[in-house]
KEKOLDREN-307362 format. One record per residue (C-alpha): residue in one letter; x, y, z. Coordinates in steps of 0.2 Angstrom, whole numbers. Layout:
<pts>
- a / X / Y / Z
...
</pts>
This chain:
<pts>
- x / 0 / 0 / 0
- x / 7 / 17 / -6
- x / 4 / 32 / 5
- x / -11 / 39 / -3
- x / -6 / 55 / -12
- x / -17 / 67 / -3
- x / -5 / 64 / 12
- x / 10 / 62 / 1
- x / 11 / 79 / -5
- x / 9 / 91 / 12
- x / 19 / 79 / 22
- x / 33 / 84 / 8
- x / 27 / 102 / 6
- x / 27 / 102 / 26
- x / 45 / 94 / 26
- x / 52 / 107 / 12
- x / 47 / 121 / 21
- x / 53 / 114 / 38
- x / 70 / 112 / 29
- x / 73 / 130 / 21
- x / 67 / 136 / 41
- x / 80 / 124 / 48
- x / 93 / 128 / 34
- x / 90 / 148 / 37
- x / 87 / 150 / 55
- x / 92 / 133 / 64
- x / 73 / 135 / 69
- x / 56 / 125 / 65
- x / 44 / 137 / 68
- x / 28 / 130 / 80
- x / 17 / 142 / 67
- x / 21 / 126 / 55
- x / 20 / 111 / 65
- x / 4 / 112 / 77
- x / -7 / 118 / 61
- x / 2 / 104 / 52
- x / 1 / 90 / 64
- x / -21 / 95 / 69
- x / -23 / 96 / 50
- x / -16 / 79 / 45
- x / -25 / 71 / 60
- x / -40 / 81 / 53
- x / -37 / 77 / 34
- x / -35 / 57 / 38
- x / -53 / 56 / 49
- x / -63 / 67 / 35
- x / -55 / 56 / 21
- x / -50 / 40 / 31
- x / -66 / 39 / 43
- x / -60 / 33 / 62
- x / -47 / 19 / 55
- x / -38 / 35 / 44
- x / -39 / 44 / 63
- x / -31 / 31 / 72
- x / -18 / 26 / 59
- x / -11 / 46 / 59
- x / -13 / 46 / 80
- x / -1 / 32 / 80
- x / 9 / 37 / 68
- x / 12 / 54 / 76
- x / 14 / 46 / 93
- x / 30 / 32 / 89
- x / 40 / 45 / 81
- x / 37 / 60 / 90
- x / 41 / 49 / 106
- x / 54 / 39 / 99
- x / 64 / 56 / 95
- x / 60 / 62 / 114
- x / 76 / 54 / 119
- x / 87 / 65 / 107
- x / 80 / 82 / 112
- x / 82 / 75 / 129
- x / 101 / 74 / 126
- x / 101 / 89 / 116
- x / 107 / 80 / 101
- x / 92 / 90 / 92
- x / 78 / 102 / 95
- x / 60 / 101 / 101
- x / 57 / 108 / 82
- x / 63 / 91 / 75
- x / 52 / 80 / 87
- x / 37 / 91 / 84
- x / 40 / 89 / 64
- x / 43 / 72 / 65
- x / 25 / 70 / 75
- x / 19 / 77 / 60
- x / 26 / 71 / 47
- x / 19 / 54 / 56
- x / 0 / 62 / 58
- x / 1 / 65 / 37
- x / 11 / 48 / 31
- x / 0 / 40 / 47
- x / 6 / 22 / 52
- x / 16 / 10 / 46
- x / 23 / 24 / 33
- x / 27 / 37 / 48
- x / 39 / 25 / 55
- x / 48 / 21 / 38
- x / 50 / 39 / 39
- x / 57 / 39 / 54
- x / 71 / 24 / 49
- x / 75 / 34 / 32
- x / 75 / 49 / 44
- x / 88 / 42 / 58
- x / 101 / 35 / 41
- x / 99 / 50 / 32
- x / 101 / 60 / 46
- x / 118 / 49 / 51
- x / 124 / 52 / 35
- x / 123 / 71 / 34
- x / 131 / 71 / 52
- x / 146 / 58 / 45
- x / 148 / 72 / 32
- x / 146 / 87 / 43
- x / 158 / 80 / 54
- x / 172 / 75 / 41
- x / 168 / 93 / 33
- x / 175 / 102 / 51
- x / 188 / 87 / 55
- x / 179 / 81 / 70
- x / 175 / 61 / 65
- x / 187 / 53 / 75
- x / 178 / 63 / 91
- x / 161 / 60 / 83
- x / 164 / 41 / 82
- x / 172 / 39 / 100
- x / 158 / 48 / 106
- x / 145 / 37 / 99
- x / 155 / 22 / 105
- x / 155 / 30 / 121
- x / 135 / 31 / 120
- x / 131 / 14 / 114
- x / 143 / 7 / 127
- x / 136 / 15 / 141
- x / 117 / 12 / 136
- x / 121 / -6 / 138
- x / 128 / -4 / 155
- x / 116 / -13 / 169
- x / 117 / 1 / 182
- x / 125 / 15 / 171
- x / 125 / 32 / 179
- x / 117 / 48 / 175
- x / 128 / 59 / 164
- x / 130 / 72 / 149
- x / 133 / 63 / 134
- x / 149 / 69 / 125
- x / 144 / 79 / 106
- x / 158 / 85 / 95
- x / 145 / 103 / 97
- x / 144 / 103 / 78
- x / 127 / 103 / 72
- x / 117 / 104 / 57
- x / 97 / 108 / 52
- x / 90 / 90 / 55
- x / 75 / 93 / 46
- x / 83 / 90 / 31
- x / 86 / 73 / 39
- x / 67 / 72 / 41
- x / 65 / 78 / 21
- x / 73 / 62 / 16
- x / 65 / 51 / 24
- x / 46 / 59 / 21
- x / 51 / 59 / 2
- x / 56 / 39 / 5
- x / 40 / 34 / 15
- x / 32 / 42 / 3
- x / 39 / 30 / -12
- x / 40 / 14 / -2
- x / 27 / 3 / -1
- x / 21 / -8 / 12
</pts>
């Protein structure tokens, strides 16, 4: 099943606009994503009855929570958790969460590339190692996780993988 093209297209309009926000002002403006996350939740009950509703409210809800953790660490912003949700409310489940996979690749790519770009990939990798060796640890303290403090516009992340969940079937 393809994403229906009424859902298709905002979700990418949304995500282009998002980007050029991102890219300008390192913002996501909320004046784009609540209108855009009630109006896909609205869009999918008018055109998809209760089923189209509950498909966008759960596609909203496991990406917007599974980025939670990355704003918590401060690897991103509240902007990119809020587009993701609604990115998720348009594409709706189980297309929000291939968006959210393409998101997380694309987006480690452009930070592999970002971080080659300023010479800090050695730090970056160590630091991710760092990360995935402590998450695994049984009674792992609290601490702040170690960044490189280069950053990029992760909506363009979010872009790709809204323009792949809207081409993949499932």
């Amino acid at each position: 099943m393809n994403v229906p093209l009424w859902a298709a297209l905002p979700a990418l309009v949304i995500a282009i606009v998002a980007a050029q926000a991102d890219v300008r002002t390192r913002k996501i403006p909320n004046s784009l994503t609540f209108p855009a996350l009630l109006l896909g939740l609205a869009t999918h009950l008018a055109l998809a009855g209760r089923a189209g509703l509950l498909a966008s409210l759960a596609g909203m809800a496991v990406v917007g929570v599974a980025l939670i953790p990355g704003w918590w660490l401060r690897w991103m912003g509240a902007g990119d958790v809020k587009l993701m949700a609604a990115i998720g409310a348009w594409l709706a489940f189980p297309h929000a969460v291939i968006a959210l996979l393409a998101s997380l690749i694309a987006g480690g790519v452009i930070a592999a590339a970002v971080a080659v770009r300023h010479g800090v990939l050695g730090a970056a990798l160590r630091n991710t190692a760092f990360v995935a060796a402590w998450t695994f640890q049984s009674r792992a303290p609290a601490f702040v996780p170690p960044t490189t403090g280069v950053r990029f516009p992760f909506a363009l992340a979010i872009l790709a993988g809204c323009a792949v969940a809207s081409w993949v079937k499932t």
